[in-house]
C-alpha beads as a LAMMPS data file, in Angstrom:
LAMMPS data file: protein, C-alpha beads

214 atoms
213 bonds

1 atom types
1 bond types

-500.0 500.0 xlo xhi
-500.0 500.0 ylo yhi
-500.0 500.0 zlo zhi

Masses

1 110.0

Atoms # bond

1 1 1 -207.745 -332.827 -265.518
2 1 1 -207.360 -331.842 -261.649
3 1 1 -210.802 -334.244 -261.113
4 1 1 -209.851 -337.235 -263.403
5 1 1 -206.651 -337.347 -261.412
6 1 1 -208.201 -336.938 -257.977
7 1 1 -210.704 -339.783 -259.276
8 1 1 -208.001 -341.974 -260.795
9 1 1 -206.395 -341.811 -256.884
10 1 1 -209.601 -342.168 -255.318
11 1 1 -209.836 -345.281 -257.434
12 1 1 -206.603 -347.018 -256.623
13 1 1 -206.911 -346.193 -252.717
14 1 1 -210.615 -347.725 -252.879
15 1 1 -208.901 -351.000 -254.625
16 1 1 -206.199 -350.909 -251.939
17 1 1 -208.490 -350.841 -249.257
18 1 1 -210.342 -353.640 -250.304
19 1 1 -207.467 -355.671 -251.831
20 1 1 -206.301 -355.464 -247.735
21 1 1 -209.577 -356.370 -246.385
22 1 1 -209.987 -359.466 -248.347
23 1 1 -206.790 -360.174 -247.543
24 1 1 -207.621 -359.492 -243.221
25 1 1 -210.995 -361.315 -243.855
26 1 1 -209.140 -364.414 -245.510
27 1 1 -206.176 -364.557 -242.858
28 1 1 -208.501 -364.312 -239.700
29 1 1 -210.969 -367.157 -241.202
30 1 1 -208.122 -369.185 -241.671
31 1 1 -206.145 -368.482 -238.389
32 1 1 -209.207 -369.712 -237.297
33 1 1 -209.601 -372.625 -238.954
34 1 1 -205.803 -373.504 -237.108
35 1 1 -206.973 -372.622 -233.980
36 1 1 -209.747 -375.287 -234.328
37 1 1 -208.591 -378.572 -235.919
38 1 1 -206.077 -381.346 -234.854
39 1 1 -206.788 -382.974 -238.120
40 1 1 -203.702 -383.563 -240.336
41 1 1 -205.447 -383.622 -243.457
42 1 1 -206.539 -380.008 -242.180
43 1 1 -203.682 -378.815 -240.898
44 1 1 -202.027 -380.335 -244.558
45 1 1 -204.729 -377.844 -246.358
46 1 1 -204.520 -375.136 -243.853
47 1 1 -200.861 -375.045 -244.588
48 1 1 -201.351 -375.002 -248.565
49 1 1 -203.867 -371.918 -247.912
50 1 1 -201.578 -369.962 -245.776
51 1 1 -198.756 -370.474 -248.807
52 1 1 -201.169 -369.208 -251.586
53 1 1 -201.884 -366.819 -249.811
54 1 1 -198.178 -365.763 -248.978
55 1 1 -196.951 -366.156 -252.486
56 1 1 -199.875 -363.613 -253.297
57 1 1 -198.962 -360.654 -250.978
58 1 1 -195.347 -361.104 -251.067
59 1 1 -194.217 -358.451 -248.696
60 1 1 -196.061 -360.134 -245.685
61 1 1 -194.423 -362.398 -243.519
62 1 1 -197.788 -363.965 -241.271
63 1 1 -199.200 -366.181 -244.263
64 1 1 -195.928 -368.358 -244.363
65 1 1 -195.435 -367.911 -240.306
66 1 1 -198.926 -369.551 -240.084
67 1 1 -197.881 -372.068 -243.429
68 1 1 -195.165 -373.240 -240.967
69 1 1 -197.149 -373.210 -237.635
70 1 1 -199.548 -375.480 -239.614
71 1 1 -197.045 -377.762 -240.484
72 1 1 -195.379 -378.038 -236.991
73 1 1 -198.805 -378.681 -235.632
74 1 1 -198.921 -381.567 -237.398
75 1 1 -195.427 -382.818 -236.945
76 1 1 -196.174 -382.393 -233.128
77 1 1 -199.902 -384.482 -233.740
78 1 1 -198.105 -387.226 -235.717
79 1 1 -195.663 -386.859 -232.432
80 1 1 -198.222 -387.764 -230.045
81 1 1 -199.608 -390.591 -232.365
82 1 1 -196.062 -392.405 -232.019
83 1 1 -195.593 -391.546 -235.770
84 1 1 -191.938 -390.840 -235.193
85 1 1 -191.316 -391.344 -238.932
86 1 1 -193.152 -387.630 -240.239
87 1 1 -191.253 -385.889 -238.189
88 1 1 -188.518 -385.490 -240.196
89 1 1 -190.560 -384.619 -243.651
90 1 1 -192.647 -382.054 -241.365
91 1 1 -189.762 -380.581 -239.397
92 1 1 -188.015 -380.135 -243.080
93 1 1 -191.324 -378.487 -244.570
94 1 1 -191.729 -376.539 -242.136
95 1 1 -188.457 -374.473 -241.991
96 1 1 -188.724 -373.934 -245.839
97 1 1 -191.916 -371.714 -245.091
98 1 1 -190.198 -369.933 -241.830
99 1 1 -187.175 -369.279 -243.922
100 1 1 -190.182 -366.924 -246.655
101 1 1 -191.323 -365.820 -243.864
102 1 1 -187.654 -364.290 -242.068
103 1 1 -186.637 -363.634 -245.585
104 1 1 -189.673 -360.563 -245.478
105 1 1 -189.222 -360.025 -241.347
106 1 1 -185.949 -360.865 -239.790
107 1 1 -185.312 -360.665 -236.161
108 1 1 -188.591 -361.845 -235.032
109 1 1 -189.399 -362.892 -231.495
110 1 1 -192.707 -365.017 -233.229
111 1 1 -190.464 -366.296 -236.138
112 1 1 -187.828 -367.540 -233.917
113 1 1 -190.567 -369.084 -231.200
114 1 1 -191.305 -371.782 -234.504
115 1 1 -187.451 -372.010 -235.357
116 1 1 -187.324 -373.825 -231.339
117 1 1 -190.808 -375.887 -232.144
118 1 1 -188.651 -377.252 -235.619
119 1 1 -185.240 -377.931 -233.516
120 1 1 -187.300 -379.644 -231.415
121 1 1 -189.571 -382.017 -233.768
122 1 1 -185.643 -382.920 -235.136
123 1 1 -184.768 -383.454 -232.178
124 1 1 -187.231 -385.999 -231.146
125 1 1 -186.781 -388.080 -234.606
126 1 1 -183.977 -389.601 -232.198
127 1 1 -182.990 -387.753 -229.285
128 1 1 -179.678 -390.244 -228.454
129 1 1 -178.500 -389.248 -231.748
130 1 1 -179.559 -385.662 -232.120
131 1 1 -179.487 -384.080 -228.256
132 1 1 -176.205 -382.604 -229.291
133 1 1 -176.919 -380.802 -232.195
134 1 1 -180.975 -379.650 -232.206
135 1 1 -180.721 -379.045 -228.661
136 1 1 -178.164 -376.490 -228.569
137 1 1 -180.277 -374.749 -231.712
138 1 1 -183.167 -374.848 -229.999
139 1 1 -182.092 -373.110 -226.368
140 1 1 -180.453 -370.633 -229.103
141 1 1 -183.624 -370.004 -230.966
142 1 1 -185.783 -369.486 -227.680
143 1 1 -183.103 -367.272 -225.757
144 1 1 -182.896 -364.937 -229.334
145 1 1 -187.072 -364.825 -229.097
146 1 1 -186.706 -363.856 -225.253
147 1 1 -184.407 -361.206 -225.818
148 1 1 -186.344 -359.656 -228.775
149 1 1 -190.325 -359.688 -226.836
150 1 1 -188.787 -361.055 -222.601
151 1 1 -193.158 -361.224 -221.777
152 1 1 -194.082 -363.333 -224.677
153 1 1 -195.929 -365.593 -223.388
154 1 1 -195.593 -368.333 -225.877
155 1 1 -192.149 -368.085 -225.080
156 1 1 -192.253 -369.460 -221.371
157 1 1 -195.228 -372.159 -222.478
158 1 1 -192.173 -373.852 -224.755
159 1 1 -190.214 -373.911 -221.457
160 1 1 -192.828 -375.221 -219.334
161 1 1 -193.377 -377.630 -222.210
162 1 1 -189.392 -378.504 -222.097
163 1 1 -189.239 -378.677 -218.224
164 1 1 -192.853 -380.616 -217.571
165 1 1 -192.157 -383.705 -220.367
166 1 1 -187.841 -383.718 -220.154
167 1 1 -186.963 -387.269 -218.157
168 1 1 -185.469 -385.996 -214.887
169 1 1 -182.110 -387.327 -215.448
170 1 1 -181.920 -385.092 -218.825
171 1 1 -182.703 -382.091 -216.770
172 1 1 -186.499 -382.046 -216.641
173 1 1 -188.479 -380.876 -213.300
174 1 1 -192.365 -381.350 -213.024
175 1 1 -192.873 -378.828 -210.376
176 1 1 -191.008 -376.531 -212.081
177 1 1 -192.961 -376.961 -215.356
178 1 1 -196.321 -376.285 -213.690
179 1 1 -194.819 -373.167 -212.145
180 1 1 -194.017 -372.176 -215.829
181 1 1 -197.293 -373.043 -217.339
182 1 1 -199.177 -370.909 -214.604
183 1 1 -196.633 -368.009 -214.984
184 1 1 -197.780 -368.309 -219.030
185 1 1 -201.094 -368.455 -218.517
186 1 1 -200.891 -365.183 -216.585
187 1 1 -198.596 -363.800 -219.213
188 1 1 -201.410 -364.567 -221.807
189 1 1 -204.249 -362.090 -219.764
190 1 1 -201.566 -359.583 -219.968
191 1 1 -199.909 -359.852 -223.039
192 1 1 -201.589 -358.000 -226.006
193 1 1 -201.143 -359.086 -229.990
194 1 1 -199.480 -356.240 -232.336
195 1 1 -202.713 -356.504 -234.515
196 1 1 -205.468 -358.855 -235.112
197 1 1 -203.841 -361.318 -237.587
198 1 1 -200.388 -361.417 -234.713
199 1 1 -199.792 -364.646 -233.215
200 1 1 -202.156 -365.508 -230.520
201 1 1 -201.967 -369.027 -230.101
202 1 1 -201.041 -371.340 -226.766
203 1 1 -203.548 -370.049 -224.150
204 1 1 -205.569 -372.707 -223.970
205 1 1 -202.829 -375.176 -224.358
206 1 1 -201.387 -373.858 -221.221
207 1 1 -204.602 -374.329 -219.501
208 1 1 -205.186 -378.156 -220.941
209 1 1 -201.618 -378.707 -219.069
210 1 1 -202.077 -376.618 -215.787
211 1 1 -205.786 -379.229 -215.648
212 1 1 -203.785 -382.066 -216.251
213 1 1 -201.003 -381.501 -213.942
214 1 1 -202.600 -380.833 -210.641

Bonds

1 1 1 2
2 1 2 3
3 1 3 4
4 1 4 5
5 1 5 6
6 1 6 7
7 1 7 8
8 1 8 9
9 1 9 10
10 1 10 11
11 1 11 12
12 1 12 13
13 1 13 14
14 1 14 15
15 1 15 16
16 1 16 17
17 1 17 18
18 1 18 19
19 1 19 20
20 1 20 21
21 1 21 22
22 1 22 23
23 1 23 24
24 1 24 25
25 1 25 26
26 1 26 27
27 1 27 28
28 1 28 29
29 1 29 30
30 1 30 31
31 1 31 32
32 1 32 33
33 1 33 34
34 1 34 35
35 1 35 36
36 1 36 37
37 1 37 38
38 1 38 39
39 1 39 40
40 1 40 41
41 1 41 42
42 1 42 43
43 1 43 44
44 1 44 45
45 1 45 46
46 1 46 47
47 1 47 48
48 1 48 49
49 1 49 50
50 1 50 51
51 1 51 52
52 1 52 53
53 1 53 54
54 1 54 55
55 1 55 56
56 1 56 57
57 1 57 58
58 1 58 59
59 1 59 60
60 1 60 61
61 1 61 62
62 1 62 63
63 1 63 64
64 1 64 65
65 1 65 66
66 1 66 67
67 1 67 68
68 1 68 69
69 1 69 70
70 1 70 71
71 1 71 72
72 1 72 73
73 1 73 74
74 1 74 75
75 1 75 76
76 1 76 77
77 1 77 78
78 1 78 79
79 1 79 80
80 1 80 81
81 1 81 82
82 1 82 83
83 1 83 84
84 1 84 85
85 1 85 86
86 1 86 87
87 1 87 88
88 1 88 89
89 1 89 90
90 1 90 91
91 1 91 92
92 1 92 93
93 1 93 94
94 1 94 95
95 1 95 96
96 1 96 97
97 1 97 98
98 1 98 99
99 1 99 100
100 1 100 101
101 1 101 102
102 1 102 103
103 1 103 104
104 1 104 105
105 1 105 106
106 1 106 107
107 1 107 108
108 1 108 109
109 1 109 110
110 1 110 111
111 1 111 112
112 1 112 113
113 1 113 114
114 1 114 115
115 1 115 116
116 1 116 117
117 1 117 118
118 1 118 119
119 1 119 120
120 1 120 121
121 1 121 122
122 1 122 123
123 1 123 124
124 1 124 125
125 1 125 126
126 1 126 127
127 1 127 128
128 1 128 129
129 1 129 130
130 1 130 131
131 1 131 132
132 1 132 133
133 1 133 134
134 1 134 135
135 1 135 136
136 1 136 137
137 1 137 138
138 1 138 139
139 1 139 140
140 1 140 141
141 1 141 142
142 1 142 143
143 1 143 144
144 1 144 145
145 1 145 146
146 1 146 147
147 1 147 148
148 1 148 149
149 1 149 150
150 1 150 151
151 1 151 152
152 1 152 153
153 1 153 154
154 1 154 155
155 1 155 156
156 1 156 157
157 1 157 158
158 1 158 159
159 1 159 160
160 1 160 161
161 1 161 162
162 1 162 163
163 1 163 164
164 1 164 165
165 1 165 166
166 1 166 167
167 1 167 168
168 1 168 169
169 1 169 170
170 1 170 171
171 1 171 172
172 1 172 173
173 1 173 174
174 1 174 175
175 1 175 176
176 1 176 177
177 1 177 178
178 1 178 179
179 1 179 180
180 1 180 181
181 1 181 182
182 1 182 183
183 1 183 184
184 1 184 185
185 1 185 186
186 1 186 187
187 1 187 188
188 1 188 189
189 1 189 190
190 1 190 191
191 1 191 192
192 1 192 193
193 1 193 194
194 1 194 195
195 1 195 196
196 1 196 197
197 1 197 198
198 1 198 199
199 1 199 200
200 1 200 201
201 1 201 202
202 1 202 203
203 1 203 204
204 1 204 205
205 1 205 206
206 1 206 207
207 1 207 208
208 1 208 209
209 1 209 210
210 1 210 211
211 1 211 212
212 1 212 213
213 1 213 214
């Protein structure tokens, strides 16, 4: 009897440990696939992985972090592409996967990093209109990240971001923007992920902008 129970628990660790690696090996190919696409239809499918995925292993928080990332990736590319009209539907997608994704980790410096990029997409639908409200949401969402992880590094990229493209007379300052993409950039050789699925994104975007700048 002692064996077939020591088996039986051999058994069910053995199908833990693999249930978790195919779970690692899926995430990493994935976070991968993010890291390497600007394509919306990608980022679209990307985001419907990373939501399977999350409604599979229920008690992790990273598969609907990244389901949101995905999303706000897009919302910033459609951005960029003067398609002012998807913000709103990608800025409103988005949050529904961060809010899975605090429901299972609350009081997170990463989690609250995206809630800024969504206050900010909603803020650009129409900035005249909604400066009021999504800015004051946003500064609140960044300042709760800062005091939760102060060297994130991701954290001072969104204010270089926020300094380097503001208009002057809202408050924006160039020089000051480069000084905050350089100070990230040297945050990022220093800082170190909690594990190997942790957010590790905005390196080389603070690079692209430190090259473009000077």
């Amino acid at each position: 009897m002692k064996r077939f129970i020591f088996s039986l628990i051999l058994l069910l660790c053995t199908g833990l440990v693999f249930a978790q690696s195919a779970y690692e090996s899926t995430m990493t190919k994935k976070i991968h696939e993010l890291e390497n696409t600007n394509n919306p239809d990608s980022l679209t499918a990307l985001s419907n992985d990373f939501l399977r995925i999350g409604e599979k292993e229920k008690t992790k928080w990273l598969p609907y972090y990244y389901a949101s990332l995905s999303t706000i990736q897009k919302g910033r590319i459609a951005m960029q592409m003067g398609k002012m009209d998807e913000l709103e539907s990608a800025a409103e997608l988005a949050q529904t996967y961060l809010d899975k994704a605090t429901a299972i980790s609350a009081d997170n410096a990463e989690i609250y990093i995206l809630s800024k990029m969504i206050h900010t997409l909603k803020l650009m639908i129409n900035p005249v209109v909604t400066y009021a409200t999504e800015g004051p949401l946003a500064e609140e969402a960044l300042q709760k990240a800062e005091k939760l992880d102060p060297e994130n590094p991701r954290i001072t990229l969104l204010k270089a971001e926020d300094a380097y493209f503001t208009p002057e007379n809202f408050g924006g300052d160039k020089k000051k923007g480069l000084e905050l993409f350089k100070k990230a950039l040297k945050q990022f050789d220093e800082y170190s992920p909690e594990t190997a699925l942790s957010p590790n994104w905005g390196k080389e975007e603070a690079a692209h902008f430190i090259k473009m700048a000077e």
